[in-house]
Each structure stands twice: as structure tokens, then as C-alpha cells.
C-alpha positions as CSV (number, residue, x, y, z in Angstrom):
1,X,0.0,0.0,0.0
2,X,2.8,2.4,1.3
3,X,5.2,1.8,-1.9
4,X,1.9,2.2,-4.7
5,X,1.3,5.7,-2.5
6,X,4.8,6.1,-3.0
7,X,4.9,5.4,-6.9
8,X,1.7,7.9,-7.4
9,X,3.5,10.6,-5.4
10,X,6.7,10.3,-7.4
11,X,4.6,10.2,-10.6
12,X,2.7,13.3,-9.5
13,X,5.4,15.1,-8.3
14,X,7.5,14.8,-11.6
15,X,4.4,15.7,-13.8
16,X,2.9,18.8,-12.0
17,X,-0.1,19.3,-14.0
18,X,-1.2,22.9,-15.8
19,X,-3.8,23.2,-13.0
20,X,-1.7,23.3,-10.2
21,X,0.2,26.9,-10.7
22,X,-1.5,29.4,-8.0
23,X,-2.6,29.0,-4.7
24,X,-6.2,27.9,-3.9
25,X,-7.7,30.6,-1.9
26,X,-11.4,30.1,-2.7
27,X,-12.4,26.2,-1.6
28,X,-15.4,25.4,0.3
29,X,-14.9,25.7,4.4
30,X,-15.8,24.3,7.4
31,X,-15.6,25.0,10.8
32,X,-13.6,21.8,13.0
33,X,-12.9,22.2,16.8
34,X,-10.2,20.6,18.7
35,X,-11.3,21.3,22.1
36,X,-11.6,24.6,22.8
37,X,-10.4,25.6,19.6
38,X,-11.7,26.3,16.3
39,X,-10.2,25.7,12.9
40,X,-11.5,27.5,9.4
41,X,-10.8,24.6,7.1
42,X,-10.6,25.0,3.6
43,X,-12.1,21.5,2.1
44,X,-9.9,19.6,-0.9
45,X,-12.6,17.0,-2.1
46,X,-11.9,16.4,-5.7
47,X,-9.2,15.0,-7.1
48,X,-7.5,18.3,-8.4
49,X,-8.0,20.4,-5.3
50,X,-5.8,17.8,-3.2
51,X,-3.5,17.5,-5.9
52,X,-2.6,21.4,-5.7
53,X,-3.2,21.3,-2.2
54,X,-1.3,24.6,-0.1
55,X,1.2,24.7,-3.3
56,X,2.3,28.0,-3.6
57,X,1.2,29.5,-0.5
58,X,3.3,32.0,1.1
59,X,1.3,33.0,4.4
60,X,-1.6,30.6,6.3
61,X,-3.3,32.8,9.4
62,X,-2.9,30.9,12.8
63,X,-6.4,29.0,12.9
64,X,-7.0,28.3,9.5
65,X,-5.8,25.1,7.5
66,X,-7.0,22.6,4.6
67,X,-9.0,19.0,5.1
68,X,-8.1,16.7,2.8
69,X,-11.3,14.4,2.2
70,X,-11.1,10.8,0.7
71,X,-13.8,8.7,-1.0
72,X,-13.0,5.7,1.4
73,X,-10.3,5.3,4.1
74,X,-7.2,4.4,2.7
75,X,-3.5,4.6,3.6
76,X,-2.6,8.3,2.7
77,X,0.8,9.7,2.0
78,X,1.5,13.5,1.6
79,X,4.8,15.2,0.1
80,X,5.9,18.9,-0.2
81,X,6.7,19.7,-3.6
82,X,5.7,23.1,-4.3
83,X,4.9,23.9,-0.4
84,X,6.0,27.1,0.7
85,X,4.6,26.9,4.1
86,X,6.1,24.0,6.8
87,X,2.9,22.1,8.0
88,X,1.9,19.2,10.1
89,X,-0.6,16.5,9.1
90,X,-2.9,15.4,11.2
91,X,-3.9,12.1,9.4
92,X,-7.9,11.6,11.2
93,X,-9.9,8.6,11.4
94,X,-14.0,9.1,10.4
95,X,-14.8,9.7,14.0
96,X,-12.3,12.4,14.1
97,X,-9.5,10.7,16.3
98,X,-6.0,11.6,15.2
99,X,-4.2,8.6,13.8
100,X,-1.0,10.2,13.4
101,X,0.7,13.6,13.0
102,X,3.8,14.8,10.9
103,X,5.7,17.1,10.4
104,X,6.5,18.1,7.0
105,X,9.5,20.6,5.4
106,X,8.9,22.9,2.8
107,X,9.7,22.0,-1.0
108,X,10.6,18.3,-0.6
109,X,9.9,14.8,-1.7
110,X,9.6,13.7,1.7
111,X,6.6,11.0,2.1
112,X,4.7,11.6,5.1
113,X,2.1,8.6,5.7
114,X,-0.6,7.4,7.4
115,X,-0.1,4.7,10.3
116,X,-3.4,3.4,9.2
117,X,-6.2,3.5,6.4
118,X,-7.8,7.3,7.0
119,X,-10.0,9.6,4.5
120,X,-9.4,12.7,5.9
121,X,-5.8,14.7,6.6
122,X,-6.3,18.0,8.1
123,X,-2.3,20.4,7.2
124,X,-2.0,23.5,9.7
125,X,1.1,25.8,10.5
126,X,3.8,23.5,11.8
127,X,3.8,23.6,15.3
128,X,-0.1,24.1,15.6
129,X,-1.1,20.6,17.5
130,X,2.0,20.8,19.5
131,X,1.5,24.1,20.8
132,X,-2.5,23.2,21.8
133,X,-1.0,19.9,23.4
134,X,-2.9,17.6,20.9
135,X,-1.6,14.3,19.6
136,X,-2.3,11.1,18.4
137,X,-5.8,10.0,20.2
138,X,-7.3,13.4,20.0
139,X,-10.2,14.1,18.4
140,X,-11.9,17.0,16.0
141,X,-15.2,17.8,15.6
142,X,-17.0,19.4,12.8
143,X,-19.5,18.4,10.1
144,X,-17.4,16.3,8.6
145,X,-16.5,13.4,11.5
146,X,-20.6,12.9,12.7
């Protein structure tokens, strides 16, 4: 599973399409919450907008991030090509637990996976789970996880 992830992310990586040039600014949102504290999501559903993902971004503001939402659960991997920003994954089961976070440099090939099958993968600001004290076993809530 990891190593086909792997293939596709090379594949992708090499062959940026057209498409994927600017930032995304104007995606659907949602509102999560991880305790106390509230998150303005933007939602990559389709294919292309998790593709281009926070490519080309050069500022994020503190409580705002992008949920990656998957057809089915599936082992996920995430790279950095094009990523301005440093982020941390939060790879999140459908009940919104945390699975597993990472933390991901700017502009690399890096794979950063999922320890188990998830459909959603939520990227803030590096440092943002830390900081709140949240970690594996955590969990969002929000439309999406009911």
C-alpha cells in the first residue's frame, strides 16, 4: 500500500499538471474544533484540489488550515513539492481521532504517511497541535466526523 502511494507521489510530483500553478484561496470551508479551539478549514474533495493542495502558499493565518477528504479510508501519503509553508498532518480517522501527526518541510519529496487507512488529513502551520497539546488519540469535531 505504502510503496503504490509512493509510486503515485513520485509520478505526481515529476508531472505537475497545468492546473496546479497558484494557490487555492477560494475552496469550500468548514468549521472543526479541537477542544476549545476552532479551525477555518478549507475543504480539498476532488481529485485536483488535493492535488494542488497549499502549493504556492506564502502565508496561512494561525487557525486556518486545509482537510483533505477521501472517497473511502485508505493509507494516505502526503509530500511537499511546491509547499511554501512547513505544516503538520494530522492524518484523522471518520470519527475524528487523530491517527497520526507529521511534520513536513517545505519543498521536498519527503513521504509523510498514514499509520493506518484514513479519509481525511487535516495540514495546519507547523507547530499548531504541539502548541495546543494535541496528539495522536485526539479528536476534531465538525461536520465532517458525525
Amino acid at each position: 500500500m505504502r510503496r503504490t502511494a509512493l509510486l503515485l507521489g513520485i509520478l505526481f510530483a515529476y508531472f505537475t499538471p497545468a492546473w496546479a500553478d497558484e494557490p487555492q484561496r477560494d475552496l469550500p470551508r468548514v468549521t472543526l474544533s479541537a477542544g476549545m479551539h476552532l479551525i477555518q478549514a478549507q475543504v480539498a474533495a476532488s481529485f485536483e484540489q488535493r492535488a494542488t493542495g497549499l502549493m504556492f502558499r506564502t502565508d496561512m493565518p494561525a487557525n486556518e488550515g486545509m482537510l483533505f477528504v477521501f472517497e473511502e479510508p485508505a493509507g494516505q501519503c502526503f509530500w511537499m513539492k511546491n509547499t511554501l509553508l512547513p505544516l503538520t498532518a494530522a492524518f484523522i480517522a471518520d470519527d475524528g481521532t487523530i491517527v497520526n501527526l507529521a511534520d513536513m518541510k517545505p519543498q521536498t519529496l519527503d513521504s509523510h504517511c498514514s499509520a493506518k487507512p484514513v479519509r481525511y488529513v487535516l495540514e495546519m502551520n507547523q507547530g499548531w497541535f504541539a502548541k495546543r497539546g494535541l496528539k495522536a488519540g485526539a479528536k476534531l469535531g465538525g461536520a465532517p466526523f458525525r
